[in-house]
FIDOVEX-212383 format. One record per residue: residue in three letters; x, y, z of N, C-alpha, C, O, CB in turn. Coordinates in Angstrom, 1 decimal, padded with zeros to 4 digits. Each point is the difference from the previous one (the first is absolute). Glycine has a CB too. Example, Ala and Ser with C-alpha at 12.3 -4.5 7.8 and 13.67 -1.06 7.14 Angstrom:
ALA/013.2/-005.7/007.8/-000.9/001.2/000.0/000.9/001.2/000.0/001.0/000.0/000.7/-002.9/-001.2/000.5
SER/001.5/002.3/-001.9/000.9/001.1/000.0/-000.8/001.1/000.8/000.5/001.1/000.1/000.7/-001.7/-002.3
end
This chain:
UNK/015.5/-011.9/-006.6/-001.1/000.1/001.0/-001.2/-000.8/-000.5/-000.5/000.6/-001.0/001.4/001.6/001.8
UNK/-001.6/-003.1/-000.4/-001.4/-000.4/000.0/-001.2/000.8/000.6/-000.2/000.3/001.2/001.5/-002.3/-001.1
UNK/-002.0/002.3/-001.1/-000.8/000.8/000.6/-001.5/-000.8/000.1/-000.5/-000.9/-000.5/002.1/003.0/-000.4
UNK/-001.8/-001.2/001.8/-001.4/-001.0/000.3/-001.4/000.6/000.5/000.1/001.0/000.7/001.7/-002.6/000.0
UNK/-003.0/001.1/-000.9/-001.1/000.6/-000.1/-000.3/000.7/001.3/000.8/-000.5/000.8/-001.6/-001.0/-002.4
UNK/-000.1/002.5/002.1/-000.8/000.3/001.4/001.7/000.9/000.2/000.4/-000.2/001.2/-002.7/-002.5/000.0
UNK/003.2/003.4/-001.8/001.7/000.5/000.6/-000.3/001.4/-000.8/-000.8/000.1/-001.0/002.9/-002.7/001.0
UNK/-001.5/003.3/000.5/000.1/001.6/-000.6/001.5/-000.3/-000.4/000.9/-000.8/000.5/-002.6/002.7/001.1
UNK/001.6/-000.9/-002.8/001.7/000.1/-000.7/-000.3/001.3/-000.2/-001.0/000.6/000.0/002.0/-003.0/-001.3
UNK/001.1/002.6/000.9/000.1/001.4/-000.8/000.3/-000.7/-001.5/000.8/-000.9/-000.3/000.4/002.8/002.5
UNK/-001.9/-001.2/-003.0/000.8/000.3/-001.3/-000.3/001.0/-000.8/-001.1/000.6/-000.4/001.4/-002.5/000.4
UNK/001.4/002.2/-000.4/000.2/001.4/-000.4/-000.5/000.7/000.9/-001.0/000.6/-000.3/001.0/-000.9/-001.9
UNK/000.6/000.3/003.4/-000.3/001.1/001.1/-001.8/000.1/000.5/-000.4/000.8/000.7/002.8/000.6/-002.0
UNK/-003.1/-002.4/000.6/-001.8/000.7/000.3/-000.1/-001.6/000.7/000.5/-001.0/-000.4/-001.8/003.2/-002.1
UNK/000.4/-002.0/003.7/-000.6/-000.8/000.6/-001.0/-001.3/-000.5/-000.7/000.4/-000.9/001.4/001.7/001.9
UNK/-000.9/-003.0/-000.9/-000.9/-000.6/-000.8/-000.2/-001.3/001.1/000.8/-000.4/000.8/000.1/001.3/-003.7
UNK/-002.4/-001.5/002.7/-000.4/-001.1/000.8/000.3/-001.1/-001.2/000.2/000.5/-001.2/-002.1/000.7/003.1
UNK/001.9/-002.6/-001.6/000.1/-001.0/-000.5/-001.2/-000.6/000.1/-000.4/-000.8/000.8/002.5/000.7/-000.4
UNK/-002.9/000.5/-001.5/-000.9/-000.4/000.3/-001.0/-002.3/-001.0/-000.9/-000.8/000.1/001.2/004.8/000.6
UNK/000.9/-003.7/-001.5/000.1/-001.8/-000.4/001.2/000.1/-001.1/000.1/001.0/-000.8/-003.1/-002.0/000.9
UNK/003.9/-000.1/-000.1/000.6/-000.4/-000.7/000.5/-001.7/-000.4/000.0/-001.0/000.8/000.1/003.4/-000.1
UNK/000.4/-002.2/-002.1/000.4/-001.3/-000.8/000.8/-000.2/-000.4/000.7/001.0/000.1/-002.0/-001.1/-000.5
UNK/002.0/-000.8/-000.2/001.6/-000.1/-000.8/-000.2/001.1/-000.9/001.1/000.4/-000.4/-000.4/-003.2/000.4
UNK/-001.9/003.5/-000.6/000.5/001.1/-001.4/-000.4/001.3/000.9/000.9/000.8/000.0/-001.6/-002.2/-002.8
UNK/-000.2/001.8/003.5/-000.8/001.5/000.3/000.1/000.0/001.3/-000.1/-001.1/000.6/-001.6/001.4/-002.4
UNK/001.7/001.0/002.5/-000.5/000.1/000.8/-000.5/001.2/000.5/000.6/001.0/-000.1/000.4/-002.7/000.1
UNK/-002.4/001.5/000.8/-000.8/001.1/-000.4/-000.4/000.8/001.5/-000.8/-000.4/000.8/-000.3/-001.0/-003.2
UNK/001.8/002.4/002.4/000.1/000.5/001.1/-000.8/001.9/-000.2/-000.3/000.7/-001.0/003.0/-002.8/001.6
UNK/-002.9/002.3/000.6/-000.8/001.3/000.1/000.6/001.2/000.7/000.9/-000.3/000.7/-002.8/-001.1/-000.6
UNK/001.5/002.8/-000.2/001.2/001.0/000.8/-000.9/000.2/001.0/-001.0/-000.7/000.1/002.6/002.1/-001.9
UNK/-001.2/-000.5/002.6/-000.6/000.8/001.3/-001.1/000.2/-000.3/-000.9/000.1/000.9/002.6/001.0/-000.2
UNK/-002.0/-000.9/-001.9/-001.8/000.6/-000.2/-000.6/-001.2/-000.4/-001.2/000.0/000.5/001.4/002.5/-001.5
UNK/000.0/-003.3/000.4/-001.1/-001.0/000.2/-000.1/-000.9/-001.8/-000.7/-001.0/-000.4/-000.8/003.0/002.8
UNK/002.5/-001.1/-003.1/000.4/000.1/-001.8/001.0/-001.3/000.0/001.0/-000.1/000.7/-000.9/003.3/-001.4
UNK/-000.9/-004.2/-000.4/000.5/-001.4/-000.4/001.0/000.5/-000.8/-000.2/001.1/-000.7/-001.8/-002.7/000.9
UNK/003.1/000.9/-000.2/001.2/000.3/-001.7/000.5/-001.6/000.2/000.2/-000.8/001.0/001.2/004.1/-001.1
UNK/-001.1/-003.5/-001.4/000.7/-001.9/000.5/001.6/000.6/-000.4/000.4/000.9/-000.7/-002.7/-003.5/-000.6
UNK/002.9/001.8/001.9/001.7/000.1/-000.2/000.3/-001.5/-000.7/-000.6/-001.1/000.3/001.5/002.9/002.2
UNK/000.1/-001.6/-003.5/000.3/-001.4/-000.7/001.1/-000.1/000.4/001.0/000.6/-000.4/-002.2/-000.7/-001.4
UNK/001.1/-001.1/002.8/001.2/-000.4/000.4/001.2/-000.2/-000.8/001.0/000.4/000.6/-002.4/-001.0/000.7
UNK/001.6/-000.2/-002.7/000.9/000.0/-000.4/001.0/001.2/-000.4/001.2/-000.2/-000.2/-002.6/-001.6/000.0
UNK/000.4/003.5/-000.1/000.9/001.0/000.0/000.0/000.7/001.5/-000.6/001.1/000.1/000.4/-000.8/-002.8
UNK/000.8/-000.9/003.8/000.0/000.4/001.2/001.6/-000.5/000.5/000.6/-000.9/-000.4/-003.6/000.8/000.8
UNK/003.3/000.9/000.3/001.5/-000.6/001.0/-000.4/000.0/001.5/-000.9/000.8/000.5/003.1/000.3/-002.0
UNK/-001.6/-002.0/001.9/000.1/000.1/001.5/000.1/001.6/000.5/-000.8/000.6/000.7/002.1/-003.1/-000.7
UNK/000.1/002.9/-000.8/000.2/001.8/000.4/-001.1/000.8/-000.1/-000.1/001.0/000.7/002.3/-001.0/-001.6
UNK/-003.1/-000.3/000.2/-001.2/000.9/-000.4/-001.2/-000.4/001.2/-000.7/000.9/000.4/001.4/-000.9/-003.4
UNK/-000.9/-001.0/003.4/-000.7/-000.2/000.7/000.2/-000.4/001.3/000.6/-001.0/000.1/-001.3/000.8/-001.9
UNK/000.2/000.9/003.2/000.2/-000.3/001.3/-000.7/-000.2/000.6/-001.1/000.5/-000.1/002.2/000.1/-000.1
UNK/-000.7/-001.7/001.8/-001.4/-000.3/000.9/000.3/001.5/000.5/000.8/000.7/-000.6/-001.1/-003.7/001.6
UNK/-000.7/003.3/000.0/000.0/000.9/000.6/-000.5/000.3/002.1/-000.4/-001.1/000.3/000.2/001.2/-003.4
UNK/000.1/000.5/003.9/000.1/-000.2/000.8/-001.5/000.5/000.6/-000.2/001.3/000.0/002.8/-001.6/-000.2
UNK/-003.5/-000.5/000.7/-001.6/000.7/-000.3/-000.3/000.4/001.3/000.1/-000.9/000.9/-001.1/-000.6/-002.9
UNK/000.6/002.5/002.4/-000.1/000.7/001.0/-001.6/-000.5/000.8/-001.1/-000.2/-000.6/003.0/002.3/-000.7
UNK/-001.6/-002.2/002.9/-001.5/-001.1/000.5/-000.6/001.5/001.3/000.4/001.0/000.5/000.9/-004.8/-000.5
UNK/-002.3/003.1/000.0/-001.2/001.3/000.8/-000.6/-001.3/000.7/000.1/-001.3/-000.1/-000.9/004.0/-001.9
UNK/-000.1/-001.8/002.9/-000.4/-000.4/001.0/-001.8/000.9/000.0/000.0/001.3/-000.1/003.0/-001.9/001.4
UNK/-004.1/000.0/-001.2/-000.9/000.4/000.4/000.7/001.2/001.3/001.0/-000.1/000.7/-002.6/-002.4/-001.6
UNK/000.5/003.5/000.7/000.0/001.3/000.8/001.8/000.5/-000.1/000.4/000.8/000.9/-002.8/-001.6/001.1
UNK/003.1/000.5/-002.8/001.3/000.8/-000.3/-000.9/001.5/-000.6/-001.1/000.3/-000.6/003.2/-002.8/-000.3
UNK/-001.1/003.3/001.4/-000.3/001.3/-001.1/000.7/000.3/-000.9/001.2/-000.1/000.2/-002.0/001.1/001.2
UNK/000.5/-000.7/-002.5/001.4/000.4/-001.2/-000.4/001.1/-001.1/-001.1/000.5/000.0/002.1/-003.2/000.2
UNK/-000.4/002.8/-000.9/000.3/001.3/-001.0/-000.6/-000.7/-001.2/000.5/-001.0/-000.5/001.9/002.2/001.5
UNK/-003.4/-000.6/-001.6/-000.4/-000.9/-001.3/000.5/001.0/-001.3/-000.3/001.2/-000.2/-002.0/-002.5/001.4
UNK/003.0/000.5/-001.9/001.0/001.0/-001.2/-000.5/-000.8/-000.9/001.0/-000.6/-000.5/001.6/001.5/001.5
UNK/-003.7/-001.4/-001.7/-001.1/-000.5/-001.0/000.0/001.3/-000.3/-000.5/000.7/000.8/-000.9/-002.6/000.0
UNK/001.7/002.4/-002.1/-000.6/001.3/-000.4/-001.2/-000.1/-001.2/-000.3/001.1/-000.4/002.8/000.0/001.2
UNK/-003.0/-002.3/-001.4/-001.0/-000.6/000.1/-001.5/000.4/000.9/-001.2/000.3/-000.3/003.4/-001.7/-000.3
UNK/-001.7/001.3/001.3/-001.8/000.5/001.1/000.7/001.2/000.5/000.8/-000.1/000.9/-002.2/-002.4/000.4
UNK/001.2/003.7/-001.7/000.2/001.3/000.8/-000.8/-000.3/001.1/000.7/000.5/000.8/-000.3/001.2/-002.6
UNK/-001.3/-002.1/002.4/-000.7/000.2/001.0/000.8/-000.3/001.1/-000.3/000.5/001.1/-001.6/-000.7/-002.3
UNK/003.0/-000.8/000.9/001.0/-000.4/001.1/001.4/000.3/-000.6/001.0/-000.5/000.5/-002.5/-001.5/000.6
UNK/001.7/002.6/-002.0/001.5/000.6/-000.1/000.6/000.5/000.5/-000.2/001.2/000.1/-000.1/-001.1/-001.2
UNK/001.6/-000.6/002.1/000.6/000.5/001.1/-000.6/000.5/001.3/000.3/001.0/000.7/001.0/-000.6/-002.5
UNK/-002.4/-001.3/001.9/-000.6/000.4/001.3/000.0/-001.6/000.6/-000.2/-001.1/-000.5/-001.4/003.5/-000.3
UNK/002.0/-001.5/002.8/000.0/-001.3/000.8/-001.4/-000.9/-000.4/-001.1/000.6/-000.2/002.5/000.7/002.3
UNK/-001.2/-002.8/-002.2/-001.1/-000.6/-000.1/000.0/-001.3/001.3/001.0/-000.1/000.7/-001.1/000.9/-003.6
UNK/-000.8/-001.5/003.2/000.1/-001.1/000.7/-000.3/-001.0/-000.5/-001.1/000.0/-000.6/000.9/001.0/002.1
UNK/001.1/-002.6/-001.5/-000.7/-000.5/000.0/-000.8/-001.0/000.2/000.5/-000.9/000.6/000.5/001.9/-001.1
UNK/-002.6/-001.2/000.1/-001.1/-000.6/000.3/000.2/-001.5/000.4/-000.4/-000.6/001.0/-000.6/002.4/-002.5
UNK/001.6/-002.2/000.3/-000.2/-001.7/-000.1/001.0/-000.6/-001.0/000.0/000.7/-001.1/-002.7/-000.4/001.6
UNK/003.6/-001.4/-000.4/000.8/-000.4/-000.6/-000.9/-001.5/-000.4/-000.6/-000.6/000.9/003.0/002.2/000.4
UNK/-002.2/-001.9/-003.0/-000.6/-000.8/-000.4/000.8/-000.8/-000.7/001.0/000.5/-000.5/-002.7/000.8/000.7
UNK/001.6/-002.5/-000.3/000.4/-001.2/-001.2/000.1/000.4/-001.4/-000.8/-000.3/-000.8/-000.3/-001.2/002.0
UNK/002.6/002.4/-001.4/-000.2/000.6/-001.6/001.0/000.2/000.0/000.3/001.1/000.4/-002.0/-000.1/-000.8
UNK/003.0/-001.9/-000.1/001.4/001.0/-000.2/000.1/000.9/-000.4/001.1/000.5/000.3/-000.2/-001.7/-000.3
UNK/-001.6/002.2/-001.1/000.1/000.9/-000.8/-000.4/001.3/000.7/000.8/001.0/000.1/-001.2/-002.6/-001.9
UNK/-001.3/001.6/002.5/-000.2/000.7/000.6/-000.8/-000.5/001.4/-001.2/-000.2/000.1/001.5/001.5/-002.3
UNK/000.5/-001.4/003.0/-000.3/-000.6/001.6/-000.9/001.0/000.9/-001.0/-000.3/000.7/003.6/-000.9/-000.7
UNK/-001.9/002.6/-000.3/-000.9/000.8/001.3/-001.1/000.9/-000.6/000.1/000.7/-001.0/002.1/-000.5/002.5
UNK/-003.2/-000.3/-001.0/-001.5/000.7/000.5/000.2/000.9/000.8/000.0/-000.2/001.2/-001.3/-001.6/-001.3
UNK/001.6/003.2/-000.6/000.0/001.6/000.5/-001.4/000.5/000.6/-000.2/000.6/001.0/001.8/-000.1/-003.0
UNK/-002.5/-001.0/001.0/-000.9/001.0/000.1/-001.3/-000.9/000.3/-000.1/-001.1/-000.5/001.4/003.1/-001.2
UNK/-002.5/-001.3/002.6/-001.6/-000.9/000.2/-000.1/-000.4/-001.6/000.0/-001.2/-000.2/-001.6/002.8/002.5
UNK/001.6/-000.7/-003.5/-000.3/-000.3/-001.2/000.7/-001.5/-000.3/-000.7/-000.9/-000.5/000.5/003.6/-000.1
UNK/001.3/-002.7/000.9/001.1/-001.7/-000.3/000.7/000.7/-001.3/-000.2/-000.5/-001.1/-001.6/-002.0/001.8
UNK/002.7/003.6/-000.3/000.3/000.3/-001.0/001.9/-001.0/000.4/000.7/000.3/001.0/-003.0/002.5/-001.7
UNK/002.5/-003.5/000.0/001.6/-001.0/000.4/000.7/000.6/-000.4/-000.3/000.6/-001.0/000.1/-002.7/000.8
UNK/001.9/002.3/000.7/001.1/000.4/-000.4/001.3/-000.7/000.0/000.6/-000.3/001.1/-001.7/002.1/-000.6
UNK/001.7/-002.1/-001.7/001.2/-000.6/000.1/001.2/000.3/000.9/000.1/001.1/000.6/-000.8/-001.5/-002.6
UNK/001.3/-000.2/002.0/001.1/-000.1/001.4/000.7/001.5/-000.6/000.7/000.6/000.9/000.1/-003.9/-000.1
UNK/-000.8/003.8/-002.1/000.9/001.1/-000.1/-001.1/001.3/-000.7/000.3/000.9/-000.6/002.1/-002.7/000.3
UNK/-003.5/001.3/000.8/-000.7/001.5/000.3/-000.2/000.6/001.3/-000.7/001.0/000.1/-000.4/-001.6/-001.8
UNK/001.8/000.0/002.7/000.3/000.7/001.1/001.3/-000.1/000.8/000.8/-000.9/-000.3/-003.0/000.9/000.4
UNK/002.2/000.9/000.8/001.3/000.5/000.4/000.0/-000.3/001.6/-001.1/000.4/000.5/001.4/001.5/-002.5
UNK/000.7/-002.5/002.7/-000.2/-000.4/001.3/-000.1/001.8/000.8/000.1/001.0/-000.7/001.4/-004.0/000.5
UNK/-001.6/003.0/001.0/000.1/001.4/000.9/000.8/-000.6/001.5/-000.6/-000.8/000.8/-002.2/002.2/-001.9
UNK/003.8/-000.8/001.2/000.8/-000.3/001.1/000.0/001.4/001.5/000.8/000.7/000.5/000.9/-002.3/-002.8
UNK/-002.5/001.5/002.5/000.7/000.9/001.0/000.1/000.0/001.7/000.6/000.9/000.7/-001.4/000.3/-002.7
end
């Protein structure tokens, strides 16, 4: 697999943005916002996966499971404003507080 910058992956099961990479490192971030570099040469394809990134819409409502900001932990939120950020696109809150595609939860009903 080629992996590539602005892409969410799994490895070892935990989420992570792509946030730059090179033929030796690459230095990607989790759900909270925490840099770690992975050295590619001790990496496998098996260990590392694309992943499938979930999209919103201005005024969607959804479930915010960030347990990070209790102030929105599992409470319906809306959202405000979708911005130029693969990492963190949507604007929850008047404050501008942004949430990655997997700090919230679609709401179907």
């Amino acid at each position: 697999m080629k992996i590539q910058e602005n892409t969410w992956v799994s490895y070892h099961d935990q989420l992570y943005f792509v946030e730059y990479i090179n033929e030796q490192i690459c230095k990607v971030l989790d759900t909270q916002g925490y840099e770690t570099i992975l050295y590619l040469n001790s990496i496998t394809s098996d260990e590392i996966q694309e992943v499938d990134v979930p999209v919103f819409n201005v005024n969607d409502k959804v479930l915010c499971v960030d347990d990070q900001h209790p102030e929105y932990h599992m409470k319906i939120v809306t959202i405000k404003a979708v911005i130029n950020n693969a990492f963190c696109p949507y604007i929850i809150d008047d404050d501008g507080w942004h949430a990655t595609p997997f700090d919230i939860l679609p709401i179907n009903y």
